[in-house]
N, C-alpha and C positions, 0 to 999 in steps of 0.2 A: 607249737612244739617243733613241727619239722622247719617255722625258718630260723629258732633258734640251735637246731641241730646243724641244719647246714651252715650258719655262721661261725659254730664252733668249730666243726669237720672245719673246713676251710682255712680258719686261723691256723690249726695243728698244723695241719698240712702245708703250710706256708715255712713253719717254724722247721717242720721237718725237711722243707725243700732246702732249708742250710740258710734262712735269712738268721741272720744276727739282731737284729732291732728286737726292741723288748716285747712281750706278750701283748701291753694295752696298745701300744702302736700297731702293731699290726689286727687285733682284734678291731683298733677304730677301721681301720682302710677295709675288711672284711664287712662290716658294718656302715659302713658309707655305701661302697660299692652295692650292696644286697639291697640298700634303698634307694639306690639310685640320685642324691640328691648333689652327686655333683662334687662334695668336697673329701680333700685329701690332704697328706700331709708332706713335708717337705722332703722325706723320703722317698717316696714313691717313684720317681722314676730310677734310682739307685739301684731296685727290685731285681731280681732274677726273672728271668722271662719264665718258669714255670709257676713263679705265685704270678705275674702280669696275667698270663692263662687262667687262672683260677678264679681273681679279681674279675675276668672279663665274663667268665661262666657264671659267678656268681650274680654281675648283672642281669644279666640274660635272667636267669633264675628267679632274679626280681619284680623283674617286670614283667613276666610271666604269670608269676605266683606261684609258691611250690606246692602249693593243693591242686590247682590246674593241673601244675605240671605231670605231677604221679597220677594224677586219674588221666591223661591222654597217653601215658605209657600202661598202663594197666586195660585200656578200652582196646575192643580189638577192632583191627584197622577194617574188615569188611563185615560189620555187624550191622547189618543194613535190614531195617524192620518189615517183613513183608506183608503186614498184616496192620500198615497204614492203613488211617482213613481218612478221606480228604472231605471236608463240609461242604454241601452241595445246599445250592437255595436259589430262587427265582428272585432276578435283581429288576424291579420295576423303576423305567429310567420316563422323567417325564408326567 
């Protein structure tokens, strides 16, 4: 659900960045980009440099993962467990 939310967020926003190309084209390059597999269409460098931005977060995102991604923004940066315990045991060498 959230990487088909962000694929969509992403196309909108493309469309509303004033690209001209039809909804499935740029839906495929939103969708390329987010799986990272490398292909695109013959548009794509024509782009606006604010959907290139988008395109370029969106990979990131992908390769990521966006379940990873919102749980390392949602963890808090110094929650450090004090009340580790580390395994202790007699290692006979020989």
């Amino acid at each position: 659900v959230l990487s088909l939310g962000l694929i969509i967020t992403v196309t909108s926003l493309m469309m509303a960045a004033g690209e001209t190309k039809p909804f499935l084209d740029l839906l495929y390059e939103a969708t390329s980009a987010f799986g990272t597999v490398g292909l695109s269409s013959a548009f794509t460098p024509s782009l606006t440099g604010l959907s290139k931005l988008l395109l370029t977060v969106t990979m990131f995102l992908g390769r990521v993962g966006p379940l990873s991604f919102a749980i390392a923004l949602t963890l808090k940066a110094n929650s450090r467990h004090t009340d580790t315990v580390y395994p202790e045991g007699k290692i006979v060498v020989g």
